[in-house]
C-alpha positions as CSV (number, residue, x, y, z in Angstrom):
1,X,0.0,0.0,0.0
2,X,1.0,3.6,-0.5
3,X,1.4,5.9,2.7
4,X,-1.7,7.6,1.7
5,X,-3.6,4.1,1.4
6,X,-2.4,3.4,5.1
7,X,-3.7,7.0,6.0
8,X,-7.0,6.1,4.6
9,X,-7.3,3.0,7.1
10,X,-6.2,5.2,10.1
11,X,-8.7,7.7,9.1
12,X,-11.1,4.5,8.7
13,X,-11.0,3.6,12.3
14,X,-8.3,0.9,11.4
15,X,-6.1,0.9,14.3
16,X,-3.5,-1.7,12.6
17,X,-2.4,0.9,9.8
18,X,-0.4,2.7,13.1
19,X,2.1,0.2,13.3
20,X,2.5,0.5,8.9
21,X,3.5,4.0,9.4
22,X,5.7,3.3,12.4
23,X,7.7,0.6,10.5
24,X,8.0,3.2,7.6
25,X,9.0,6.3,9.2
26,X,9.7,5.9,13.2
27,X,13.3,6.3,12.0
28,X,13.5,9.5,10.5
29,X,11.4,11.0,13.3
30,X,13.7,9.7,15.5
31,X,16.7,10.8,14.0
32,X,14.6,14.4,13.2
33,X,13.7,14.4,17.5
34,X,17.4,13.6,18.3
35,X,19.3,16.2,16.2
36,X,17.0,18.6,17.7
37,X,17.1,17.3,21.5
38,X,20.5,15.8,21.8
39,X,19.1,13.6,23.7
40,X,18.5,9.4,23.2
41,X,15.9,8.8,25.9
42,X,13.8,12.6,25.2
43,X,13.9,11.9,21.6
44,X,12.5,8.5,22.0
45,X,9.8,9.4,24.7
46,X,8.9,12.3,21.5
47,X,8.5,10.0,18.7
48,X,6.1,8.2,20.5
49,X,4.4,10.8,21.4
50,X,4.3,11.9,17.8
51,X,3.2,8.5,16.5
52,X,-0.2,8.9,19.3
53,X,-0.4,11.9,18.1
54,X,-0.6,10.8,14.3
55,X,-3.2,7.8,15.6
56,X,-5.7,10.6,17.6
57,X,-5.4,13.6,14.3
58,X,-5.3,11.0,11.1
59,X,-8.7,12.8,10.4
60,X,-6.9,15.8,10.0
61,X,-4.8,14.6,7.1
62,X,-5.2,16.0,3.7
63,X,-3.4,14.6,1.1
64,X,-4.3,17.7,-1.0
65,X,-2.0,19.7,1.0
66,X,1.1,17.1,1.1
67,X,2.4,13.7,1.4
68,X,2.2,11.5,4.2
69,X,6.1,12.1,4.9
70,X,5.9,15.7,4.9
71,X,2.5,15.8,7.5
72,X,4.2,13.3,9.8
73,X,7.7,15.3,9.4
74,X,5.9,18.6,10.6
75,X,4.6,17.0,13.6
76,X,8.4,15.7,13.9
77,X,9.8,19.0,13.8
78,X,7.2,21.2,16.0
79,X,6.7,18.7,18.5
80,X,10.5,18.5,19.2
81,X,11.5,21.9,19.1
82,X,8.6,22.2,21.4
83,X,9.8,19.7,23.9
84,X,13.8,21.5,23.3
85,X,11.9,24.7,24.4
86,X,10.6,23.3,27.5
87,X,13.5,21.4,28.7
88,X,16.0,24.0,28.2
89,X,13.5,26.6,30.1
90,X,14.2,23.7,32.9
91,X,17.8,24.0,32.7
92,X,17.8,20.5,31.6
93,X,21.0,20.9,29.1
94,X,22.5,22.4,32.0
95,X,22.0,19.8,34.1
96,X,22.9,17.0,31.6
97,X,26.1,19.0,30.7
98,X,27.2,19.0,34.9
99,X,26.2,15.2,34.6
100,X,28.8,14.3,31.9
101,X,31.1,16.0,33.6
102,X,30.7,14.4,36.8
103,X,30.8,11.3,35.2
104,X,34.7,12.1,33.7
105,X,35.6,13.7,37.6
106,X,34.2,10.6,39.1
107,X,36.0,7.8,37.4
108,X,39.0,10.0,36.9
109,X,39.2,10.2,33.5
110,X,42.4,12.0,31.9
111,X,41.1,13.0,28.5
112,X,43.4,15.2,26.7
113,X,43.5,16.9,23.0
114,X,46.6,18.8,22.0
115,X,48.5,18.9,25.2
116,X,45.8,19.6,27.7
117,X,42.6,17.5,29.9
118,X,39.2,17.9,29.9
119,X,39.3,19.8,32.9
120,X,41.6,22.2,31.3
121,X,40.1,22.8,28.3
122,X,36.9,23.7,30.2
123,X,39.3,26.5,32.4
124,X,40.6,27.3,29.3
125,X,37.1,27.8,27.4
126,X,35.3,29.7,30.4
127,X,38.2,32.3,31.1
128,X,37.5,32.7,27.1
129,X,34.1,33.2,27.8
130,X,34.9,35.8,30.5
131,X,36.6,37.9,27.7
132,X,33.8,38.6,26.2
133,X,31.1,41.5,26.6
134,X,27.7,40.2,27.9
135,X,25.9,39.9,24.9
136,X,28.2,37.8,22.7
137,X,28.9,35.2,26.1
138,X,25.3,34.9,26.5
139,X,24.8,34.2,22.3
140,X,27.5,32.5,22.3
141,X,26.3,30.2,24.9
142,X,22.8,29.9,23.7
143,X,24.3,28.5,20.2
144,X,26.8,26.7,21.4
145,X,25.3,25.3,25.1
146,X,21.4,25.4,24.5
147,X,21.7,24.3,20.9
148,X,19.1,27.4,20.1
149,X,18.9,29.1,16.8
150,X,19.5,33.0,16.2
151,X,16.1,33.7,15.3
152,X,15.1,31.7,18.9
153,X,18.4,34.0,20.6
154,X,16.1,37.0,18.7
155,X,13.0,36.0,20.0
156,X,14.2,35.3,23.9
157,X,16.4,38.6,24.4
158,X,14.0,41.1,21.9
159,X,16.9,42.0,20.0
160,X,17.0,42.3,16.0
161,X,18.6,39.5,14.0
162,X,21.3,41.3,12.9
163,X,22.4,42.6,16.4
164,X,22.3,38.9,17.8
165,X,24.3,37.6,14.4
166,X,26.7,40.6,15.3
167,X,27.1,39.3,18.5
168,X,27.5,35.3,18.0
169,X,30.2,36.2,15.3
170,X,31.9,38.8,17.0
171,X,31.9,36.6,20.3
172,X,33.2,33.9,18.0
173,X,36.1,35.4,16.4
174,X,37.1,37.0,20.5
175,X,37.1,33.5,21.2
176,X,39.4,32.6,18.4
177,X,41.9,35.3,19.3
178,X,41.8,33.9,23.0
179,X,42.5,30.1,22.1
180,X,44.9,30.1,19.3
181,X,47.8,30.1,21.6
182,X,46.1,26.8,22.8
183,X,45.5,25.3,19.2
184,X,45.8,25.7,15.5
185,X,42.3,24.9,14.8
186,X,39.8,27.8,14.3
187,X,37.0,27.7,16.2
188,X,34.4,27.8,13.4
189,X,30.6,29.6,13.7
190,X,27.8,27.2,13.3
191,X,26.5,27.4,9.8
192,X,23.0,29.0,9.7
193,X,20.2,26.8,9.6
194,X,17.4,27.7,6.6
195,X,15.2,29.5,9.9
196,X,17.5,32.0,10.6
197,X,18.2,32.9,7.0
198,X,14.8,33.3,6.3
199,X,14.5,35.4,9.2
200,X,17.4,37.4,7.9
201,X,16.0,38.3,4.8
């Protein structure tokens, strides 16, 4: 059957066409939820969600409008940028970030890269961070910590696109400047996403 025939039967009252579309797609929701949450267990707990979601609102799908893939892929995307949204308004990446470390402290793990430990990079990266005016530690962190976009950085602070761009870029190439005694490597800005150039134009 096609993905629309399998709608059909959800919309039909056919509970069995659920686990059809799960086989299909439960994948690239998955890996859509994870890429978003950084997160195994949330992303998981999401795609369920989703996929009850999908089983309660097939009678809203119009295949008019799109395909199958690109219905359930919305719900994908807005359901776990929702869920990043609430967990980082509960410090939850903070949380998870002081967790992993923890974890290296605890069983006194010696990672190094180019000449110096975990522990000293993080020294290293924070009294970087200190350099820096408010605004382009606090992008920088958002981007680079949270995981959020500019646009979202716009949104939260009510500040223009270009003025948090300015920042993010400016912080970045501070933070270069500070760690090239340290390493080679450039510390390269995160390529904009296709939501922040939109928003930017």
């Amino acid at each position: 059957m096609s993905d629309e025939e399998v709608m059909e039967r959800l919309q039909s009252g056919r509970p069995d066409a659920l686990p059809l579309l799960f086989d299909r797609f439960h994948r690239l929701v998955l890996k859509v939820a994870l890429k978003i949450l950084r997160d195994a267990g949330e992303a998981e707990d999401v795609m369920q969600e989703i996929f009850l979601e999908i089983f309660n609102k097939a009678d809203q799908f119009d295949p008019v409008k799109g395909s199958t893939k690109t219905w359930i892929l919305q719900y994908a995307y807005h359901r776990s940028l929702s869920r990043r949204q609430y967990l980082a308004l509960r410090n939850f990446y903070d949380r998870h970030q002081t967790t992993e470390l923890e974890v290296v402290e605890s069983n006194h793990v010696n990672v190094s890269w180019r000449g110096l430990t975990f522990q000293e990079w993080r020294q290293v990266i924070q009294q970087g961070l200190a350099t820096l005016n408010e605004k382009q530690r606090k992008t920088v962190e958002l981007v680079c910590f949270q995981g959020l976009s500019l646009s979202e950085i716009a949104q939260r602070t009510k500040e223009s696109l270009p003025n948090v761009r300015h920042h993010y870029y400016r912080g970045l190439q501070a933070l270069r400047t500070f760690l090239q005694p340290h390493t080679s490597s450039e510390v390269q800005p995160r390529k904009l996403n296709r939501e922040d150039k939109d928003a930017e134009s």
